[in-house]
C-alpha positions in Angstrom: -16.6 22.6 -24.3 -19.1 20.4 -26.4 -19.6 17.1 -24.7 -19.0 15.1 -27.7 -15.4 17.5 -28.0 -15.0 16.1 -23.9 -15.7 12.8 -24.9 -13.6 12.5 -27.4 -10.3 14.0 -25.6 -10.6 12.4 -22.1 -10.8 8.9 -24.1 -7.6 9.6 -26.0 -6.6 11.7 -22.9 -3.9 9.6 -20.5 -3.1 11.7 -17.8 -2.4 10.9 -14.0 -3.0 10.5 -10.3 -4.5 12.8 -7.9 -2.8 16.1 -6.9 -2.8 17.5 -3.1 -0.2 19.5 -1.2 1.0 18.6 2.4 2.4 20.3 5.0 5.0 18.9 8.0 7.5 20.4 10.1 10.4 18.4 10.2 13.4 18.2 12.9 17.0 17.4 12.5 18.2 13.9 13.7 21.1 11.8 13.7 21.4 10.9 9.7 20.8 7.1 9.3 23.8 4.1 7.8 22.7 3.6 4.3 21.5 -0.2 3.2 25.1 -2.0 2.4 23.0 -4.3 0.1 22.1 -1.8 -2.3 24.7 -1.9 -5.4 25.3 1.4 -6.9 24.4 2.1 -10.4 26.1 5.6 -10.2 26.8 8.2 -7.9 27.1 11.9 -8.7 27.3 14.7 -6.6 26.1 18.6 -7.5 28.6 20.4 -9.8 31.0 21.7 -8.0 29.7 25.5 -10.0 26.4 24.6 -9.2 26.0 23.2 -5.9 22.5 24.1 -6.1 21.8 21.1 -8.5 22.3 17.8 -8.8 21.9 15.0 -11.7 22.7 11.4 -11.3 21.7 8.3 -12.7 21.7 5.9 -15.2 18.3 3.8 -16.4 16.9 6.2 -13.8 18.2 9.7 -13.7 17.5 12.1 -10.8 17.5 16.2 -11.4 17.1 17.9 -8.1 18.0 22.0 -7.6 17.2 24.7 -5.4 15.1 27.3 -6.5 17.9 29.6 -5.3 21.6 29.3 -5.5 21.8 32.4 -3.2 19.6 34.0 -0.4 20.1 36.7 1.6 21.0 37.1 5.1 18.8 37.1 7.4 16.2 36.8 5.4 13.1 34.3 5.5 15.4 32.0 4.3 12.8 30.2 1.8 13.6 28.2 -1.5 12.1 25.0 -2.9 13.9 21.8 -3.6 12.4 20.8 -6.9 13.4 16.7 -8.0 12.0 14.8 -11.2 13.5 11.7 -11.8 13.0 10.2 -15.3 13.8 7.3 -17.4 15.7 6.9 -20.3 14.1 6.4 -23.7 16.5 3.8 -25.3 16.0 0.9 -22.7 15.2 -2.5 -23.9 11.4 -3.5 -23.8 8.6 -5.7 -25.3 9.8 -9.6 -25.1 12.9 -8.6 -22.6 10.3 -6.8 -20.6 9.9 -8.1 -17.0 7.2 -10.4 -16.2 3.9 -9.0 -14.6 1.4 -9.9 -12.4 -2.0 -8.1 -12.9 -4.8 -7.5 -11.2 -7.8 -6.2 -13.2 -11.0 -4.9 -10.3 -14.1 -4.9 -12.3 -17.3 -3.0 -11.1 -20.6 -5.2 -11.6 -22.5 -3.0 -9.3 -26.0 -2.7 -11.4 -25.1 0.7 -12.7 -22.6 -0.9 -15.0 -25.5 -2.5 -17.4 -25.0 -2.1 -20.7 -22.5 -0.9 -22.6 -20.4 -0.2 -19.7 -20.1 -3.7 -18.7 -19.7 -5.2 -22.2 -17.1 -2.5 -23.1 -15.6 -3.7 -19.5 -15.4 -7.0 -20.3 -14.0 -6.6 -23.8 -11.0 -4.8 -22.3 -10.3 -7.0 -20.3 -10.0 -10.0 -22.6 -8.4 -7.7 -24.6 -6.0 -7.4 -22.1 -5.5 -11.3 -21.3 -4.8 -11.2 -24.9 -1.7 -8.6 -25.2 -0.6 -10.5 -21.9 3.0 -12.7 -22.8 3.1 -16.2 -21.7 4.2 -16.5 -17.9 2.9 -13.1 -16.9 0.1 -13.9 -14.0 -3.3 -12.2 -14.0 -5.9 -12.0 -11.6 -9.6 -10.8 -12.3 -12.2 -10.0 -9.2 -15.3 -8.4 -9.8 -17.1 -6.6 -7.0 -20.9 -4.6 -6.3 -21.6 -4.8 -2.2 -19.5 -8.3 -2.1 -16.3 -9.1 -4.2 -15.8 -12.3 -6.2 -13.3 -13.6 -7.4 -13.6 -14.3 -11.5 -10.5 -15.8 -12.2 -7.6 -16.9 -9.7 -3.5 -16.0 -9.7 -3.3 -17.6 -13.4 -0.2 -18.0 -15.4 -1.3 -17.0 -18.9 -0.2 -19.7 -21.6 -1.9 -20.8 -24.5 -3.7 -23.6 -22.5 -5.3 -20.6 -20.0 -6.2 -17.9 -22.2 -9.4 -19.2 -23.5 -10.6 -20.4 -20.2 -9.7 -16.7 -18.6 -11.6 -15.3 -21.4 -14.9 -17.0 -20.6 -14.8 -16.7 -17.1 -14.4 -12.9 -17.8 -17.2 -13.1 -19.6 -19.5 -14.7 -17.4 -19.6 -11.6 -15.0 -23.1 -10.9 -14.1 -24.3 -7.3 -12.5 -25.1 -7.2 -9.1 -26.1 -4.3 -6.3 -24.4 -1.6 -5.0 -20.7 -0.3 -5.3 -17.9 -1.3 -2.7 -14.5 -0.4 -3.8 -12.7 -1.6 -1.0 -13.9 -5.3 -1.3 -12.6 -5.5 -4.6 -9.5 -3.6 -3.6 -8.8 -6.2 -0.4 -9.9 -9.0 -2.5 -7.5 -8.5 -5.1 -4.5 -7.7 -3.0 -5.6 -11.0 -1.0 -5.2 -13.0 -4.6 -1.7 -11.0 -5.7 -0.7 -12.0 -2.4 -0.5 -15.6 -3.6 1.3 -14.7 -6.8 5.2 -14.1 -6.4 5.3 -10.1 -5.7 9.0 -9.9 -5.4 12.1 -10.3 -7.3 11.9 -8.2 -10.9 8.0 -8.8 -11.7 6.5 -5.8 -12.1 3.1 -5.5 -9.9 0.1 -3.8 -11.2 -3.5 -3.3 -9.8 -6.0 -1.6 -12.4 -10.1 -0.8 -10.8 -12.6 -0.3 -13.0 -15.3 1.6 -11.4 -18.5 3.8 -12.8 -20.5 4.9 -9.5 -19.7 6.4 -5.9 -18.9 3.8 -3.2 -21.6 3.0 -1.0 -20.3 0.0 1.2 -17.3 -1.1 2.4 -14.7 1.5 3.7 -16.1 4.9 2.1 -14.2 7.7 3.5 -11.1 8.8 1.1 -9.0 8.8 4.0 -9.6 5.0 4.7 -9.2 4.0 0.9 -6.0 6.0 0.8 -4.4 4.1 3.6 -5.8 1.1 2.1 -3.8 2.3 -1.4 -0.5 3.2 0.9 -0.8 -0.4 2.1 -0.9 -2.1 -1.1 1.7 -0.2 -2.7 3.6 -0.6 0.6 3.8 -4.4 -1.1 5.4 -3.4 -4.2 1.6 -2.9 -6.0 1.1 -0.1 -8.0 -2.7 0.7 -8.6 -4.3 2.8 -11.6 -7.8 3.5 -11.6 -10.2 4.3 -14.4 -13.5 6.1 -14.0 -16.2 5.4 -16.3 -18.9 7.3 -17.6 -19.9 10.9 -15.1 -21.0 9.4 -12.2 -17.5 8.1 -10.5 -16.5 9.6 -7.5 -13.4 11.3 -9.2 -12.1 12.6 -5.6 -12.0 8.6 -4.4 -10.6 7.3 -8.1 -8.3 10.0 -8.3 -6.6 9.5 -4.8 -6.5 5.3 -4.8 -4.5 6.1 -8.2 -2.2 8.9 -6.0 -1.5 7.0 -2.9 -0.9 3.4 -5.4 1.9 5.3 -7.4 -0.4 4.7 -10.9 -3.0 6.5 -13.1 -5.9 7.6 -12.8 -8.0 8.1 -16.3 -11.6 9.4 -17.3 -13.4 7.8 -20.2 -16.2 9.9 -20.8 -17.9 6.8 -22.6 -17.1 2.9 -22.3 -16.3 2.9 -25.7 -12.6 4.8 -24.6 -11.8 1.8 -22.4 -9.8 -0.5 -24.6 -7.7 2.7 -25.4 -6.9 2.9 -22.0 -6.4 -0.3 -20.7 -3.6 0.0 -24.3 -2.0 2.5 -22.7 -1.3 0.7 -19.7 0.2 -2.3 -21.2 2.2 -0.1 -23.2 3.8 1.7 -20.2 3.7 -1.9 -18.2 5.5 -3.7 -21.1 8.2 -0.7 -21.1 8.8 -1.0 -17.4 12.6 -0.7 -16.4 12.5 0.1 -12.7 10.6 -0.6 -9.6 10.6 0.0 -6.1 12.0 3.9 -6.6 11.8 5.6 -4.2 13.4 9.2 -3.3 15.1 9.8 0.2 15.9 14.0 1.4 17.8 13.8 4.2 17.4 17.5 5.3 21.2 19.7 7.2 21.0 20.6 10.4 18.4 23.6 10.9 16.9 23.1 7.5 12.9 22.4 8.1 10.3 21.5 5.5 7.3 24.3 5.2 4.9 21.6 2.6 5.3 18.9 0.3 3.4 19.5 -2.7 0.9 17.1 -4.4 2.7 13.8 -3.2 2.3 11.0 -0.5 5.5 10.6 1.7 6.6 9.6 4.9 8.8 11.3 7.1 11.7 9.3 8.8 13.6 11.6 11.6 15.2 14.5 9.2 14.2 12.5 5.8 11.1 12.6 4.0 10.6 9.1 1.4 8.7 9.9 -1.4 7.8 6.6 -3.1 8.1 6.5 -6.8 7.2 3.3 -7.8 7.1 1.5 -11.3 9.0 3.7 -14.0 8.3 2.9 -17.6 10.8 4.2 -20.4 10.0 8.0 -21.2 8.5 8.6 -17.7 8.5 11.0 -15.4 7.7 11.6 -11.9 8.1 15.0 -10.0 8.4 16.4 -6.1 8.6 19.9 -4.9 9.0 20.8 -1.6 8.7 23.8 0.3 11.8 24.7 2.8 12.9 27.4 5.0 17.0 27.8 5.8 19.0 28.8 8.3 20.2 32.8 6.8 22.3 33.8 10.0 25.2 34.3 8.5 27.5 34.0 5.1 29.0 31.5 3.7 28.0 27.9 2.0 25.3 26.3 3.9 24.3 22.7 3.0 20.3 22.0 2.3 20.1 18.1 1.8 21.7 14.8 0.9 19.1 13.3 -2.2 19.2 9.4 -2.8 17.7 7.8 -5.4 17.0 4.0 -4.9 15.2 1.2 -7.2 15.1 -2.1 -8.4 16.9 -1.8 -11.8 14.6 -4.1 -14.1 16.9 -4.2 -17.3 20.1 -4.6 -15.3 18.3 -6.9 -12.8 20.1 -5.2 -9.8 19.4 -2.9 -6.8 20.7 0.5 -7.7 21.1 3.7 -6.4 22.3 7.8 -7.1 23.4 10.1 -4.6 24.4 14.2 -4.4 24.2 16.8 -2.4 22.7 20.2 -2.7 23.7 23.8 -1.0 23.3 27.2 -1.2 24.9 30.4 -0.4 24.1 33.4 2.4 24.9 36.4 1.2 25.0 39.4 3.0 26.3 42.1 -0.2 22.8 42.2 -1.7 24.4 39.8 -4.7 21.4 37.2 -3.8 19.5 35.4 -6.2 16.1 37.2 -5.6 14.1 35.0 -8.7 13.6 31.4 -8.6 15.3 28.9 -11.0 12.9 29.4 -13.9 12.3 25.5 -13.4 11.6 25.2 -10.1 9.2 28.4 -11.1 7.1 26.5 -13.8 6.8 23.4 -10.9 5.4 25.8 -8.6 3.1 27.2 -11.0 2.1 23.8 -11.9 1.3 22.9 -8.2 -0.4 26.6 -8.5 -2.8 25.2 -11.2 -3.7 22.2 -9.9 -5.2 23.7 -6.9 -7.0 26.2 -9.0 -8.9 23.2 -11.0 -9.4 21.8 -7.9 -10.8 25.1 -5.9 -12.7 26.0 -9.6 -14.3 22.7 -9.2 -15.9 23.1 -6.3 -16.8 26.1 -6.6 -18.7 25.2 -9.5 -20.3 22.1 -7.7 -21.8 24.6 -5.5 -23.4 26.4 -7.9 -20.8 29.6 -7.8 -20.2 29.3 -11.4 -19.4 32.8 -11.4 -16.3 32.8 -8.9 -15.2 29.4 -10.0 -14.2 31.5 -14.1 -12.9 33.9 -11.9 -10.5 32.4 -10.0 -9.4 30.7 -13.7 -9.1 33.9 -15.2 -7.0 35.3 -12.3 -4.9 31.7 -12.5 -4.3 33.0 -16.3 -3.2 36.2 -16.0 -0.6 34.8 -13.1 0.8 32.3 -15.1 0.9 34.6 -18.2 3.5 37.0 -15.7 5.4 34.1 -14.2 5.9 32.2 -17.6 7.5 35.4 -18.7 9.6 36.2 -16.4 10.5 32.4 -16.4 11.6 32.2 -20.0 13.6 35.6 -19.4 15.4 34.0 -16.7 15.8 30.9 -18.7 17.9 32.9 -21.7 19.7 35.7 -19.7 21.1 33.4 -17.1 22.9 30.1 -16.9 20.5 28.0 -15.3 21.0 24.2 -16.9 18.0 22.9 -18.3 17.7 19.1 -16.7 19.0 16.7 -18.7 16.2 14.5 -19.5 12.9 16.6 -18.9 9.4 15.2 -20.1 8.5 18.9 -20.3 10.6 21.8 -22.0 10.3 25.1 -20.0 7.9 26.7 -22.4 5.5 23.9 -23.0 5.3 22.9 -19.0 3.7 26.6 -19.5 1.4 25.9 -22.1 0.1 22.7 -21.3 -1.2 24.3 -17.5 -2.3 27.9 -19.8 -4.7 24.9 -22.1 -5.8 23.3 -19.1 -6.9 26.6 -17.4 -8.3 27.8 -21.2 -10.5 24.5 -21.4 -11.7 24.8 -17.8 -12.6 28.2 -18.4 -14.3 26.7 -22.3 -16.3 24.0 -19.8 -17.8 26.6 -17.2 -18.2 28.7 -20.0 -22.8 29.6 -20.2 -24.6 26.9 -22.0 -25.4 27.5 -25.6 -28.9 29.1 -26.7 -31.4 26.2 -27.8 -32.6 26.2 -31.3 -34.5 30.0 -31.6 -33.9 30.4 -28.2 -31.9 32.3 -25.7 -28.2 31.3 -23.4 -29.1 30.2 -20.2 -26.1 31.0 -18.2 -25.5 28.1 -15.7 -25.5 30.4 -12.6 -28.8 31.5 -13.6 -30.4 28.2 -13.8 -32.9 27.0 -10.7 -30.9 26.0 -7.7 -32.7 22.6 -8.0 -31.1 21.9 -11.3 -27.4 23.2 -11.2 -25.2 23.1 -13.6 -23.0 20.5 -12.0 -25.8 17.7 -11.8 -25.8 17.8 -15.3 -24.1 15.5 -17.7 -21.7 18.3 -19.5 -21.4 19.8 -15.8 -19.8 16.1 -14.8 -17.9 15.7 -17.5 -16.4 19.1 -16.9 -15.5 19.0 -13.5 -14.0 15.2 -14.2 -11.9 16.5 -17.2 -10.4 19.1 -14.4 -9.9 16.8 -11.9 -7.4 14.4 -14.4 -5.7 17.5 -15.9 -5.0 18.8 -12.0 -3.3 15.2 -11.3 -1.7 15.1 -14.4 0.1 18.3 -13.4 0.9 17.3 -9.9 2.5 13.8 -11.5 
């Protein structure tokens, strides 16, 4: 892909946090008393035809199935459990919005000279400005030290200009340290009200690799868990080539948010639009998804999500839902296939903070599955379930093709996305054959139809495949193929190379979302 063509789409481009798959075995425990405090909002279980599926909800709804109805005895006894939980579309926003507090993280590490830090600084007046009187924001700039630019501030027309220079007084510094600014800013939310129905966001600007302050992904990620722990959700946005994309992308993925790639500082204020957008359309917070697993049932992975595990219940935290969203978990299970009969898989309990009823809500159901022992099985997986596996399938592929590419195998890295295209060509036909011959219901809010949850990983795979593609010949010259260029000078250090491999890295989260 041209780098003006890469520039262009990852500016418009809004796509999410990182994707990774986990793996836990799990053990069956006496099932915990659910919270008597939390009011129901509805409760639904599975259709008594389709115990295999549940949907429940109201300004959240909950879609959870089995990728099979049926296995057979004695078997390997393996299915998924597939849940997206969505919000409506029709929920009241803008001026009945709840009120936010924000945190905007600026980099001023010297790298951010420039364009970078004007374009910085413009979004984030910009932002003061779409801000509604008696939203909060905070503003912390950081290099190897963070300060603090602008305090807990209600917005009003009395603070807005004074926020607005201080935001511009920002001066660059040294060297980049992520986790000050992250610490710094939770330690100035932390005076703000976080509770109640404000909705919580932390957005961190960064251009360059950390280089003080807690480095290691692992560190930042518990730091992230912490923060959204507190009701914070944290999006991150990655400017220019030179971002760490594996650190941006995993703050964003452990803090619930986004993480974006603006090819050139120019894209920000599109961006930071985006996010109020969503932010002003919140209508639920605090979501969070409970499996409590049967007896003998034992998670195999959970894909491309942070959870915890709780006895026989893994929590996925959800977080902030804005209207139209979606969120997404698929997990790997083995079941008990001794014998025939129903055999119940897992209670699912969807809980939030209801921001346009003001109330504590929750959905319930149950899901199960039959043995079968007369070869009447189900021996193909819900064609849904089937296009979420293939998404967790093409994630990993960007991922793997990345480095691969980073190393300089250029070569297997087109491979391995050719291969991933020829898979998802077979699986997304089979899928859609499923789909019309069979009566498996469609969920009933789905960001996603069947066949363009397809397409949209078959265009990332085709554009990864565009951006490792050999350089163009210069003018009266000859193509250069990137493997072929001196091992001093690969492909990857270059700026197209960058862009390349960041472009994959938000299209593999975005999938995993």
């Amino acid at each position: 892909m041209k780098l003006r063509t890469t520039m262009l789409l990852a500016a418009a481009g809004v796509l999410a946090s990182a994707a990774g798959a986990l793996a836990i075995p799990m053990h069956p425990t006496t099932a915990a008393t659910a919270d008597p405090s939390i009011v129901s909002a509805l409760t639904s279980a599975a259709d008594p035809r389709d115990p295999a599926r549940m949907s429940a909800g109201e300004t959240l709804l909950v879609d959870a199935r089995l990728g099979h109805a049926s296995i057979a005895k004695n078997s390997r006894g393996e299915t998924f459990l597939f849940a997206q939980v969505g919000a409506t579309d029709d929920k009241a926003t803008g001026s009945a919005a709840s009120p936010m507090n924000l945190a905007l993280v600026i980099d001023r590490s010297g790298s951010m000279k420039g364009e970078r830090i004007a374009n910085a600084m413009n979004a984030a007046v910009g932002a003061i400005e779409r801000l509604r009187d008696g939203d909060s924001v905070t503003v912390v700039s950081f290099d190897t030290t963070a300060q603090v630019v602008v305090p807990p501030t209600r917005v009003s027309t009395e603070t807005r200009a004074s926020m607005e220079r201080a935001i511009r007084s920002i001066r660059l510094g040294g060297d980049t340290c992520i986790s000050c600014g992250l610490t710094e800013a939770m330690q100035q939310l932390q005076l703000t009200t976080l509770g109640g129905d404000r909705v919580n966001r932390m957005i961190v600007l960064s251009d360059g690799a950390t280089n003080a302050g807690v480095k290691d992904i692992g560190g930042l990620r518990a730091m992230a868990g912490r923060m959204h722990g507190r009701g914070v959700t944290i999006s991150t946005i990655g400017v220019d080539v030179d971002f760490d994309e594996k650190v941006m992308a995993a703050l964003a993925n452990e803090g619930n948010g986004r993480h974006y790639f603006v090819a050139n500082a120019s894209g920000l204020p599109a961006v930071f639009s985006q996010e109020f957008d969503d932010l002003l359309a919140s209508v639920a917070k605090e979501a969070e998804l409970t499996i409590e697993l049967a007896p003998g049932v034992e998670v195999a992975e959970v894909f491309d999500r942070s959870f915890r595990r709780e006895g026989n219940k893994i929590v996925v935290p959800f977080g902030t839902f804005s209207a139209k969203q979606e969120k997404t978990v698929l997990v790997k299970l083995t079941v008990p296939a001794d014998r025939d009969g129903s055999r119940q898989i897992a209670d699912v309990k969807l809980t939030y903070r209801d921001l346009v009823k003001k109330a504590d809500a929750t959905s319930t159901g149950t899901l199960a599955l039959d043995v079968k022992s007369d070869g009447s099985e189900q021996r193909d997986l819900d064609p849904f379930v089937a296009a979420r596996v293939e998404r967790s399938r093409t994630a990993a592929t960007l991922t793997e093709a990345n480095k691969l590419f980073e190393s300089g195998r250029v070569a297997e890295a087109r491979a391995k996305l050719a291969t991933r295209k020829v898979e998802l060509k077979k699986t997304e036909e089979g899928a859609l054959a499923a789909a019309s011959s069979q009566p498996f219901a469609a969920p009933r809010r789905a960001a996603r139809s069947l066949d363009r949850d397809f397409s949209d990983q078959a265009l990332a795979v085709a554009e990864a495949e565009r951006n490792f593609a050999p350089a163009p010949p210069a003018a009266g010259g000859r193509a250069e193929p990137f493997a072929s260029r001196p091992a001093a000078a690969p492909a990857a250090t270059t700026r197209e190379g960058k862009a390349s491999v960041r472009l994959n890295q938000q299209s593999a989260s975005e999938l995993g979302f």
